[in-house]
BAFI-3210 file (N, C-alpha, C; in Angstrom, 3 decimals, decimal comma, padded with zeros to 6 digits):
// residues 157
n [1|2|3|4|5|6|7|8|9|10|11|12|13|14|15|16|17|18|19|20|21|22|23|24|25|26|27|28|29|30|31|32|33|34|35|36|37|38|39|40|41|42|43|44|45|46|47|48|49|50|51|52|53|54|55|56|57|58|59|60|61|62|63|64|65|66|67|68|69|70|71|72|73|74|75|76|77|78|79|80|81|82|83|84|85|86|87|88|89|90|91|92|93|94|95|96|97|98|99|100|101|102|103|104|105|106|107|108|109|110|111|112|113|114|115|116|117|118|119|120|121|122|123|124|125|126|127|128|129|130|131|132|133|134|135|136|137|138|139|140|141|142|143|144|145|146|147|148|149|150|151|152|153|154|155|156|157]
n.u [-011,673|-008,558|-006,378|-003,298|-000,238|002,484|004,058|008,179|009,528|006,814|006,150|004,910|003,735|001,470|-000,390|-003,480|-004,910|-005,190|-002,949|-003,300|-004,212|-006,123|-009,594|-010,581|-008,181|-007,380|-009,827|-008,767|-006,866|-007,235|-009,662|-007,914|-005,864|-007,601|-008,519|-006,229|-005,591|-007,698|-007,862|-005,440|-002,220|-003,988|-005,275|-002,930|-002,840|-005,476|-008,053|-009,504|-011,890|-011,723|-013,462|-013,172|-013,780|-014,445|-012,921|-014,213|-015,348|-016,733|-016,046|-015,374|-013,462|-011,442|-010,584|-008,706|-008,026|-009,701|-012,343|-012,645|-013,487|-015,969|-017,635|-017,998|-020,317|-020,149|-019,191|-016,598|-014,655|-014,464|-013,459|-010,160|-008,346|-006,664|-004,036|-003,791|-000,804|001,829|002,630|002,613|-000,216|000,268|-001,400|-000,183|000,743|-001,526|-002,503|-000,937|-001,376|-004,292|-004,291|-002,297|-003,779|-006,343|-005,290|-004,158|-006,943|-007,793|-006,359|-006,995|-006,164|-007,175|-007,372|-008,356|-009,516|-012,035|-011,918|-009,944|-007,981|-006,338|-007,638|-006,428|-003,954|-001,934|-000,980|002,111|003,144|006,303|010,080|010,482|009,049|009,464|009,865|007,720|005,847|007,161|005,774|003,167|003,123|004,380|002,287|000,017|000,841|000,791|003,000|004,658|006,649|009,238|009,274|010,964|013,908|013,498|013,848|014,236|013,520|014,337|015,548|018,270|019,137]
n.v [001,621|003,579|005,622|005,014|006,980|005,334|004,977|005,401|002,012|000,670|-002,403|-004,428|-006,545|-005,703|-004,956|-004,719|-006,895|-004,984|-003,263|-001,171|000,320|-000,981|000,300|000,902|001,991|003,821|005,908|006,312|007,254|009,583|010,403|011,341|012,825|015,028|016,291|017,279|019,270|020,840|021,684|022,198|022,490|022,362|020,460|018,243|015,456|015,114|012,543|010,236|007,801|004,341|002,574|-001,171|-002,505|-001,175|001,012|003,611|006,192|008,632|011,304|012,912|014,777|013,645|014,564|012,581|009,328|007,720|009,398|009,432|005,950|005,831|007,355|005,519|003,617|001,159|-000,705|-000,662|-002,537|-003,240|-001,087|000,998|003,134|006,342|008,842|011,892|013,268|015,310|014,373|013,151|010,606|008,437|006,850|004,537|003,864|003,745|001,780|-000,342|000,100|-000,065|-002,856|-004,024|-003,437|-004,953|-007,637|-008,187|-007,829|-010,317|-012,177|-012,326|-010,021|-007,488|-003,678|-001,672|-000,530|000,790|001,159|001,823|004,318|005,501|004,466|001,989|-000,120|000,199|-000,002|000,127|001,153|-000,023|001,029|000,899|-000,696|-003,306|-004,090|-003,712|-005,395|-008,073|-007,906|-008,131|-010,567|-011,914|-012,054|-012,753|-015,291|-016,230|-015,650|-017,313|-017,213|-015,089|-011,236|-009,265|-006,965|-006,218|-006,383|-008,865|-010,093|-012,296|-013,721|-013,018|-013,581]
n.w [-019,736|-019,459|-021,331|-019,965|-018,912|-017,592|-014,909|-014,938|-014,221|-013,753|-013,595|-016,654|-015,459|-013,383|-014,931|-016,559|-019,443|-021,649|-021,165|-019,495|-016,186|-013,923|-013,422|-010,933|-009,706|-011,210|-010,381|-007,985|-007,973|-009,304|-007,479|-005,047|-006,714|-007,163|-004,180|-003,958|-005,834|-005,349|-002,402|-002,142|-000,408|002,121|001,933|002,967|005,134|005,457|005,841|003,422|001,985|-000,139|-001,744|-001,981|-003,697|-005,571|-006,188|-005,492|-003,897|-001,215|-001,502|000,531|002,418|005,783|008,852|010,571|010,541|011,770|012,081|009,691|009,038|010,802|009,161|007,320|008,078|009,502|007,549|007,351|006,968|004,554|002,700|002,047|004,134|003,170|003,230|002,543|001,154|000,607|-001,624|-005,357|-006,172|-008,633|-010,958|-011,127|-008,967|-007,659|-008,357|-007,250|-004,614|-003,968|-005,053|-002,911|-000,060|-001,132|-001,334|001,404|002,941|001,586|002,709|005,290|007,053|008,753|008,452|009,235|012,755|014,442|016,737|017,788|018,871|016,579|014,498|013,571|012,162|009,139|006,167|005,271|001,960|000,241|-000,547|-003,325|-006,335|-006,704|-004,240|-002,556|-004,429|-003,507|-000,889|-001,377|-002,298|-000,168|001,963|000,324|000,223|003,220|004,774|004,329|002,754|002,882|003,076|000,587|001,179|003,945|007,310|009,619|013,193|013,682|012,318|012,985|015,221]
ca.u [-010,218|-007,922|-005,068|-002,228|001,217|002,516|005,034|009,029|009,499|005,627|005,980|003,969|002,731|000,812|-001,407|-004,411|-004,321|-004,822|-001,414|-004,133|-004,411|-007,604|-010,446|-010,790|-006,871|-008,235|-010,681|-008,571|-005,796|-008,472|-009,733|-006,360|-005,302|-008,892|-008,342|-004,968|-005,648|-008,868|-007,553|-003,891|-001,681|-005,032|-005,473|-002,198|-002,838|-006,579|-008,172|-010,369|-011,935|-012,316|-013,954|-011,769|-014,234|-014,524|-012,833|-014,732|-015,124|-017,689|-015,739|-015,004|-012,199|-011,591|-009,440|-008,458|-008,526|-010,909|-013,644|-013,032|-014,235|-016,896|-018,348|-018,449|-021,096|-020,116|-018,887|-015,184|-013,754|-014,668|-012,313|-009,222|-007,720|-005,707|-003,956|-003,044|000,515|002,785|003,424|001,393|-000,389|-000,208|-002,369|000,621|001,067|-002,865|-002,792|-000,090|-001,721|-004,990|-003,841|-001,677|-005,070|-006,848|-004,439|-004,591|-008,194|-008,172|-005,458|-008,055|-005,208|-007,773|-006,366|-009,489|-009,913|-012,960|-012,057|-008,479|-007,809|-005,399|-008,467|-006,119|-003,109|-002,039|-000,031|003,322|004,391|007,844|010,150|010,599|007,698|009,332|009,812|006,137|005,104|007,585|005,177|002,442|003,375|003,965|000,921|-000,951|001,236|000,533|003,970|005,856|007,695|009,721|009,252|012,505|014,317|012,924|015,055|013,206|014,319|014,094|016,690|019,713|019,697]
ca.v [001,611|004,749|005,558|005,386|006,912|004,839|005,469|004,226|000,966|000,114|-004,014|-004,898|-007,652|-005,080|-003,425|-005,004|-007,115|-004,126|-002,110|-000,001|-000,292|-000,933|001,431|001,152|002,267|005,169|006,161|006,264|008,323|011,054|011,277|011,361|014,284|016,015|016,721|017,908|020,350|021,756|022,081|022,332|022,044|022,473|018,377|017,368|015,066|014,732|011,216|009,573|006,617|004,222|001,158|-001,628|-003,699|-000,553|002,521|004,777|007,566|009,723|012,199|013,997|014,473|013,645|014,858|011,605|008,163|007,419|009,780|008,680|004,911|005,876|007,620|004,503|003,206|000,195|-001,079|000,173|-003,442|-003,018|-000,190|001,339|004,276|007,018|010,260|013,037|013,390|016,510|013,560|012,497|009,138|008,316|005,306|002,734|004,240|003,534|000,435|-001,375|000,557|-000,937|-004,496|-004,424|-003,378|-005,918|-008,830|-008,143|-008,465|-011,767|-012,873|-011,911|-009,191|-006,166|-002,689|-000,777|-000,298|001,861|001,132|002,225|005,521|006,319|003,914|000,816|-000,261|000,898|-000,233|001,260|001,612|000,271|002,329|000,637|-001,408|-004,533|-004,365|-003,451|-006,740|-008,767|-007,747|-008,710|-011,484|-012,471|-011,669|-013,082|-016,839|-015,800|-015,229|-018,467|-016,557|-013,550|-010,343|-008,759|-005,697|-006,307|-006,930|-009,637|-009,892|-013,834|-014,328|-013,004|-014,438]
ca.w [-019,687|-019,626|-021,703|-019,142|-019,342|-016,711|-014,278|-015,088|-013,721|-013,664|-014,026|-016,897|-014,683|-012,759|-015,786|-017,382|-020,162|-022,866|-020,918|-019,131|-014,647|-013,557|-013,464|-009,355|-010,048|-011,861|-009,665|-006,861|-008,222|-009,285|-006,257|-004,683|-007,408|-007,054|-003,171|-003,972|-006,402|-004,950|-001,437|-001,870|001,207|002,976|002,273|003,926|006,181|005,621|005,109|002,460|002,481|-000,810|-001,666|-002,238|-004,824|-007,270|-006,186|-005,678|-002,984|-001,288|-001,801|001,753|003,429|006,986|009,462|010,987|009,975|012,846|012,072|008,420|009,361|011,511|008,480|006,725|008,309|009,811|006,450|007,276|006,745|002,942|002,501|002,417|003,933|002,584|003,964|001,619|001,315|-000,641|-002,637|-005,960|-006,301|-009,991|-011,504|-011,181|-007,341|-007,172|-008,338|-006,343|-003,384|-003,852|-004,700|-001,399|000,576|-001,329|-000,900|002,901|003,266|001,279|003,913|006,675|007,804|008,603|009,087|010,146|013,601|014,385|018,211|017,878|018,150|015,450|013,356|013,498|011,278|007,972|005,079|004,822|001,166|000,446|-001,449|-004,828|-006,846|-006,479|-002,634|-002,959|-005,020|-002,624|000,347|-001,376|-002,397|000,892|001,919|-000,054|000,962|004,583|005,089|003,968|002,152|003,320|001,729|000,672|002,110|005,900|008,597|010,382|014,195|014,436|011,628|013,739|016,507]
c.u [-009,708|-006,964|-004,184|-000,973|001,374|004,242|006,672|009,244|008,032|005,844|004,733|003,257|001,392|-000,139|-002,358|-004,015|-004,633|-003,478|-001,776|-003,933|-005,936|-008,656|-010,789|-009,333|-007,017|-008,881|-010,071|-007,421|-006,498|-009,204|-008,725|-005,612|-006,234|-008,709|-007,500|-004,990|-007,087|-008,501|-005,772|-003,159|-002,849|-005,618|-004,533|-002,529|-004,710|-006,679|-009,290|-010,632|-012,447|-012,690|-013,414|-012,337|-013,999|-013,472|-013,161|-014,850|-016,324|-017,501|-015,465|-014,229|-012,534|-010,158|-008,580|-008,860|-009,524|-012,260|-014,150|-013,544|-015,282|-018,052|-018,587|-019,735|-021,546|-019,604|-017,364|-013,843|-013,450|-013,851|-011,155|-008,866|-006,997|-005,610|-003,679|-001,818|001,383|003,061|001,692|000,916|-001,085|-001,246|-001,720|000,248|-000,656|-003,305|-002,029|-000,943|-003,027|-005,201|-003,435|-002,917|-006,181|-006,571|-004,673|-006,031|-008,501|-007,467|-006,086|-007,411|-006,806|-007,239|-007,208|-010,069|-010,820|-012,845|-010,155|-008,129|-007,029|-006,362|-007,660|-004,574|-003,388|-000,835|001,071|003,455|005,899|008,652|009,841|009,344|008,273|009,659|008,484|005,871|006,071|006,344|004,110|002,110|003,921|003,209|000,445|-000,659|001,149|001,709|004,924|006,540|007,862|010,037|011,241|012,702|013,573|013,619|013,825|014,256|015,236|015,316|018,161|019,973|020,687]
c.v [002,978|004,784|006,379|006,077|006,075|005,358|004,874|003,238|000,496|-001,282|-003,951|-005,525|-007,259|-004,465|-005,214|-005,441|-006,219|-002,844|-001,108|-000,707|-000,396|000,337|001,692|001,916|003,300|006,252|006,812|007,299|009,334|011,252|011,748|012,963|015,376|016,802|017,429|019,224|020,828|022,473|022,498|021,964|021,878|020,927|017,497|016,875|014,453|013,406|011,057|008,125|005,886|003,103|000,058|-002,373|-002,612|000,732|003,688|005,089|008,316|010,875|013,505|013,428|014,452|014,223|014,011|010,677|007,634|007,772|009,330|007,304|005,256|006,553|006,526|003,279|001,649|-000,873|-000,845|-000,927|-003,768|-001,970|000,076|002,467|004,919|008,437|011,034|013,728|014,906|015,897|013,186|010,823|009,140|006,731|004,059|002,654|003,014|001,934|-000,453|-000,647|-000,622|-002,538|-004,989|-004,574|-005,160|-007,306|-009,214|-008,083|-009,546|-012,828|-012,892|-010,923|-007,686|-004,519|-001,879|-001,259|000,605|001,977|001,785|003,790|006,456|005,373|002,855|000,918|000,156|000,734|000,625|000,533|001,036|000,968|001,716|-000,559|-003,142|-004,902|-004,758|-005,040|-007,962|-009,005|-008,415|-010,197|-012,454|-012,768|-012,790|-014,898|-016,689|-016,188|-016,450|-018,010|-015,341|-012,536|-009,372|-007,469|-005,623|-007,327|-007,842|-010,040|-011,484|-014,192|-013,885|-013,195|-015,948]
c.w [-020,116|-020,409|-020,224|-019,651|-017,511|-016,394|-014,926|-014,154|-013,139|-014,378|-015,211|-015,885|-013,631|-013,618|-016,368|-018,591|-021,905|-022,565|-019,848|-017,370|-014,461|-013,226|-011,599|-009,252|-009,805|-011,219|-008,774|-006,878|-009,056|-008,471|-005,430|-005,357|-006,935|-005,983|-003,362|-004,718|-005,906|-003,703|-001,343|-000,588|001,928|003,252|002,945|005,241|006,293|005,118|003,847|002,792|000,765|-000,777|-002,587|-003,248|-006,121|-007,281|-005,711|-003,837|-002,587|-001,338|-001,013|002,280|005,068|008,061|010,338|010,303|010,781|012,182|010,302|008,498|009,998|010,701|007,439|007,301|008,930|008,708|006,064|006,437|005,008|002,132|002,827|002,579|003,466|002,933|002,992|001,888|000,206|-001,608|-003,655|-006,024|-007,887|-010,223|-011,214|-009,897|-006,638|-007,248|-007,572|-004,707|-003,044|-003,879|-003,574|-000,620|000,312|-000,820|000,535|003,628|002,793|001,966|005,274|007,418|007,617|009,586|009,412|011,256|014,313|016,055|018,890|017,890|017,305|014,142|013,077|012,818|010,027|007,428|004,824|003,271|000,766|-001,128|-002,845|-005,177|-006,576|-004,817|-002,656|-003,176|-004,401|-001,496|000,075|-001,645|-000,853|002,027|001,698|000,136|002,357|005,062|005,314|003,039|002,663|002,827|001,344|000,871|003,043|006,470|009,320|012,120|014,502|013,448|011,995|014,782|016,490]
res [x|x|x|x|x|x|x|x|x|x|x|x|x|x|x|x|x|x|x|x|x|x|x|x|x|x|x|x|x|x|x|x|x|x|x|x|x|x|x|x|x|x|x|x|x|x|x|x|x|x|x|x|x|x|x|x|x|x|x|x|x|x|x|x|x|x|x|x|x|x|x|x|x|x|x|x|x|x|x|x|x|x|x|x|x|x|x|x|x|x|x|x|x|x|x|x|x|x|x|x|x|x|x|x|x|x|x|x|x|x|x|x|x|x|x|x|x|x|x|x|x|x|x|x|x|x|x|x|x|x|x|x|x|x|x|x|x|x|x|x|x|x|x|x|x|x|x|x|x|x|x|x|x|x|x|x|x]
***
């Protein structure tokens, strides 16, 4: 376990029960920083690929999300992608990231496409943490409940 400073508005309900995020969390937002400060702008846009039970990383970037699955070895459905953005991904960031990922493979929703050529679907993000834990939360009820802030088409008609 890490000492966190955690982001403002990080939900308790999202941290470990000593305050701390999970160590796959951890993991994932130091590799995430690592790229960033080694390569600088030179990582925008590149992928990574981590593994959604622990974290962890082999630790090369890719220049697509494609060729990033195809280096996973047939094992793509076990991970989650990630692009390198100008933006940081702190520990909270990392952890609602990976939970979402998670959630959606225990829903059978899989977002790696190794036959796709943009490498399939991919988790948008929404802006604020509790949009965020809306989504997953509907998710993870396979969508009997409706996540909040999304326009859905079927409810205005």
């Amino acid at each position: 376990m890490y000492l966190t400073v955690h982001d403002a508005g990080c939900p308790p309900t999202m941290r470990e029960p000593l305050g701390g995020h999970s160590d796959a969390a951890q993991r994932l937002s130091d590799q995430y920083r690592l790229h960033r400060s080694a390569l600088g702008v030179g990582s925008y846009g590149q992928w990574f690929a981590v593994r959604l039970t622990d974290g962890t990383s082999d630790g090369t970037l890719y220049p697509d999300k494609q060729s990033c699955m195809r280096h996973q070895h047939g094992q793509e459905v076990y991970f989650a992608f990630i692009c390198i953005a100008p933006t940081d991904m702190s520990v909270c960031d990392a952890d609602a990231f990976i939970r979402t990922a998670r959630t959606m493979y225990d829903a059978g929703i899989r977002i790696a496409d190794p036959d796709d050529r943009h490498g399939g679907r991919s988790p948008i993000m929404r802006a604020t943490r509790e949009d965020q834990a809306s989504l997953v939360r509907s998710i993870a009820r396979r969508g009997r409940v409706a996540p909040s802030n999304l326009e859905l088409p079927s409810r205005h008609n």
